[in-house]
C-alpha positions in Angstrom: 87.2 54.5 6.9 87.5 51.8 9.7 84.3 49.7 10.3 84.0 51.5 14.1 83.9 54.9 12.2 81.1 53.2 9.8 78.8 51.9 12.7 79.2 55.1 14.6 77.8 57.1 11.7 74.9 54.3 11.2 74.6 54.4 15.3 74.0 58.1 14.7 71.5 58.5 11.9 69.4 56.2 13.3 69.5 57.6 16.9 66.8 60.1 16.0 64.5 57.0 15.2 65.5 55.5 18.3 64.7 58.5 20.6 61.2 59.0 18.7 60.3 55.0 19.6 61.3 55.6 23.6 59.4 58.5 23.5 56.3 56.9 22.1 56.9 53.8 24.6 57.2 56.1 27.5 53.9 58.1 26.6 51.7 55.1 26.3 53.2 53.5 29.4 52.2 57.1 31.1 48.8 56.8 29.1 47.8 53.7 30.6 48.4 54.9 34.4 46.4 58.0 33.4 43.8 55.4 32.5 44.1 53.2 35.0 43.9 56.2 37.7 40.6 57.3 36.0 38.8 54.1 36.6 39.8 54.2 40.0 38.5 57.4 40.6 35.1 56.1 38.7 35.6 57.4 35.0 34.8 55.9 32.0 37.5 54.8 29.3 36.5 54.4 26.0 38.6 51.9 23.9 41.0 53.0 21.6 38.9 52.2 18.9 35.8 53.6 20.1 37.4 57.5 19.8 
């Protein structure tokens, strides 16, 4: 095996981790807006901890 063979297959079983991490980026980012649009519209955001 070549070394490009060897850090495509390490590329690969990590990609699943990868994908999981944007995911969980992209849903807090979209979390946020949902809060921020709630205290516009007058709502009340509890703290993360405070659930």
């Amino acid at each position: 095996m070549n070394l490009e063979t060897n850090a495509s297959k390490k590329e690969s079983n990590n990609l699943p981790g990868v994908l999981a991490q944007e995911i969980v980026e992209d849903l807090e980012a979209a979390l946020e807006q949902f809060r921020e649009i709630a205290v516009d519209l007058g709502g009340s955001i509890k703290a993360e901890n405070d659930r």
